[in-house]
N, C-alpha and C positions, 0 to 999 in steps of 0.2 A: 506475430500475435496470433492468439489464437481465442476460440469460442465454441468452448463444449461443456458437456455437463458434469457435474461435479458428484462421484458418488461418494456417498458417507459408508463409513467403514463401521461396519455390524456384523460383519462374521468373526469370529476368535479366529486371531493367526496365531498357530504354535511359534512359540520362542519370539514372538513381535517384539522389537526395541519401539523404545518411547519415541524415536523422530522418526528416519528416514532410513538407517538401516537394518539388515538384517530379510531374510528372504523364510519363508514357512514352505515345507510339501505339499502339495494337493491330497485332501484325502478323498477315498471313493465317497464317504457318506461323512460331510461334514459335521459337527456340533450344531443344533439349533444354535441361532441369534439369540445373546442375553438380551433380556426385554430392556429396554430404554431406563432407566434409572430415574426416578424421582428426586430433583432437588427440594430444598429443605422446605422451601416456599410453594412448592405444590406444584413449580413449572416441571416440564419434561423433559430432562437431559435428554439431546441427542447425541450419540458418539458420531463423533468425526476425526476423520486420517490429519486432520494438522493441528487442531487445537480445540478440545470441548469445553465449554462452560457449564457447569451446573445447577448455579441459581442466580437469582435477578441482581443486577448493579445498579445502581441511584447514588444520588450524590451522597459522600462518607464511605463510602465504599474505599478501600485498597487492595493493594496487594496486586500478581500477576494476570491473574484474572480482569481487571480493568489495564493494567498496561495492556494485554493483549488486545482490548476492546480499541483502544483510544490508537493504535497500527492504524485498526479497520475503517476509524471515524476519521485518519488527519485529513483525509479532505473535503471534513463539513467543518471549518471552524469559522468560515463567516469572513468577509472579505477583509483582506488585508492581515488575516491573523492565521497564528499558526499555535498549535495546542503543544503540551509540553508532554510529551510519550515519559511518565515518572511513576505510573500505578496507584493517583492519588484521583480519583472521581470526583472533580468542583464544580464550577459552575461553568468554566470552557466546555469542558467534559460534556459536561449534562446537555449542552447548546447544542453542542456538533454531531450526539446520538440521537436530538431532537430533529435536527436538519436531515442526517441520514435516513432518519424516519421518513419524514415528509419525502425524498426523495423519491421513496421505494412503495410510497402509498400505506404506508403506516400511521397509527395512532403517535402522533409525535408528541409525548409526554415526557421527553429524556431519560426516561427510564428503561434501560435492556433488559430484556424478558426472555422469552420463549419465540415470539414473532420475529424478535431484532436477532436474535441467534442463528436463526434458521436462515434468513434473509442472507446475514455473512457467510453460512454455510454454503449456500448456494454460490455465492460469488466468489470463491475461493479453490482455488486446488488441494492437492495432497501437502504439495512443498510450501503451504501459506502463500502460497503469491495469487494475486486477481485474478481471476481467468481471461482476461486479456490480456494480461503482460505475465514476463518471462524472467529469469535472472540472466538468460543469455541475453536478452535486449539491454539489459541493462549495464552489462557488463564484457563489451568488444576488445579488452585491453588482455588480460590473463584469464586463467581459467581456476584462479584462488583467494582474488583480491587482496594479493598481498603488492605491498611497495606503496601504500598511498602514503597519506598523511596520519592514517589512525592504524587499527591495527583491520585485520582481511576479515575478523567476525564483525565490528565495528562498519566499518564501510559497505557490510553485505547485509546488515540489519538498518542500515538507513539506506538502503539501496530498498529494501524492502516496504519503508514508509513510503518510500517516494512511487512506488508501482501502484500502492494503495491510494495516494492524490490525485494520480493520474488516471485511475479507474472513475474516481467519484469525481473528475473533469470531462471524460469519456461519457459517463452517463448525463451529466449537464448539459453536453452537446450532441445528445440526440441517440447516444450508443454510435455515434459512426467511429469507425475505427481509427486511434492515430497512430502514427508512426515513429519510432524512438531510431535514433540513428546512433544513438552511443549515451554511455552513463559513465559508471565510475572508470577512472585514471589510474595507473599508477605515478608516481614522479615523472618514470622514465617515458610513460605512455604521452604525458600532458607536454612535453619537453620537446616529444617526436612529433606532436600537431601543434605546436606553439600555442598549447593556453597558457594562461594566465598565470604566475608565479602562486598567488593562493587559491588557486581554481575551483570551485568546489565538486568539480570532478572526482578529485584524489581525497575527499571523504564520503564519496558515495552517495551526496545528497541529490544532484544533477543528472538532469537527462538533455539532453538535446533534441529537439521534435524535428518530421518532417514536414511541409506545408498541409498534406493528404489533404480533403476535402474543407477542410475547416480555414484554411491559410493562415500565414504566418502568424497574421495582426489576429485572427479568431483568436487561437489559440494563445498567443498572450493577453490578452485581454479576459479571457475565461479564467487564468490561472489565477489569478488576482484573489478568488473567490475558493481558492482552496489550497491553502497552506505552505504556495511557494512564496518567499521571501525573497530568493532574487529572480526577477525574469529581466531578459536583454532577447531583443529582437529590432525589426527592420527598422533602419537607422542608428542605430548603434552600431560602432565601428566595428565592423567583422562578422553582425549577425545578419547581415540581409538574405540571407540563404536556411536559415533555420532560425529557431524562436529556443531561447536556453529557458528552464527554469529548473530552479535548486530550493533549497529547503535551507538550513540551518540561520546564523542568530543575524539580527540588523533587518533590514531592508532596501535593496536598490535595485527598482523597478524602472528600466530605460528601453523605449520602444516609440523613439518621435515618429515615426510614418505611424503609428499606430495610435494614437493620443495617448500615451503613456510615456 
């Protein structure tokens, strides 16, 4: 894990691809910074190296622009529930970017602006992932996520919700740091550590915690309240050394030493 700052991208890279690839020369005397772009509602674009928004989302809203919001929000959707990442702004939607407000000391109106943007930008990397969490934490098995259950873009895009649960858990517990000890599987990976025949290792939604400061029971008891569906921890056969929790559909939440 790690915890630095996150800078936004405002200088023109010659030849810049739209994600992650691609590299520009240094020049002696760069281009002025184009000034920050105005959306249509009056707020402020700002550019950012993994994903900018340009105007406000409220409920009715679609399209990519809110899936990418609803990433940043799956872990305010209110205990025991888990929000549906579809690029359709309702009323989960509106709940969980009210909650993330309130988190971060915001006017918690459900509505994403210019304040709730900025806030994500901050908490984010280049590569979209938290600034506390990594894809190499998440992912101890191959180095392409291929071989799970879904396909390697699949498994590494809900590998990616799940970093973002784990953030807005991280900051419910005080910002202390926690510890991921493995994520996604492939078949052959889940096979070589005896999980579970439908694991949800090998579709990326799972991580497995270390006790770090919070312990076992903290830590599942806190997930409860942000978009994992299944957690298993101490007393549950095979978890008394780590605390699991996963994302995807149902719910089986098992943790007797823990009152869960």
């Amino acid at each position: 894990m790690r915890s630095r700052p996150v800078g936004f991208l405002l200088s023109a890279l010659a030849g810049a691809a739209l994600a992650f690839g691609g590299t520009a020369a240094a020049s002696a005397t760069p281009p002025p910074a184009p000034a920050p772009a105005a959306a249509p509602n009056g707020d402020v674009g700002t550019a950012d190296a993994c994903y900018t928004w340009s105007g406000t989302l409220r409920e009715g809203s679609s399209g990519e622009a809110v899936r990418q919001l609803q990433i940043r929000v799956a872990g305010y959707p209110g205990y025991g529930n888990q929000i549906a990442i579809d690029g359709q702004f309702g009323p989960a939607t509106k709940a969980a970017v009210a909650r993330f407000q309130s988190a971060y000391g915001l006017a918690s109106d459900g509505i994403a602006g210019a304040q709730t943007f900025s806030k994500i930008y901050a908490l984010q990397d280049d590569d979209c992932t938290p600034v506390n969490f990594t894809y190499a934490e998440l992912n101890r098995c191959n180095s392409d996520w291929s071989g799970g259950k879904v396909s390697a873009a699949t498994a590494r895009a809900n590998a990616l919700v799940t970093m973002w649960k784990l953030q807005a858990m991280r900051h419910a517990m005080g910002d202390r740091p926690i510890t991921v000890n493995g994520g996604f599987r492939s078949v052959s990976c889940n096979s070589a550590v005896g999980g579970a025949a439908n694991s949800r290792h090998m579709y990326g939604h799972a991580a497995d915690l270390g006790a770090g400061s919070q312990g076992f029971c903290g830590l599942a008891q806190a997930a409860r309240n942000h978009g994992f569906t299944e957690i298993l921890g101490p007393g549950y056969p095979g978890h008394n050394d780590h605390t699991h929790v996963a994302g995807g559909g149902g719910r089986f939440w098992s943790a007797p030493s823990c009152g869960i």
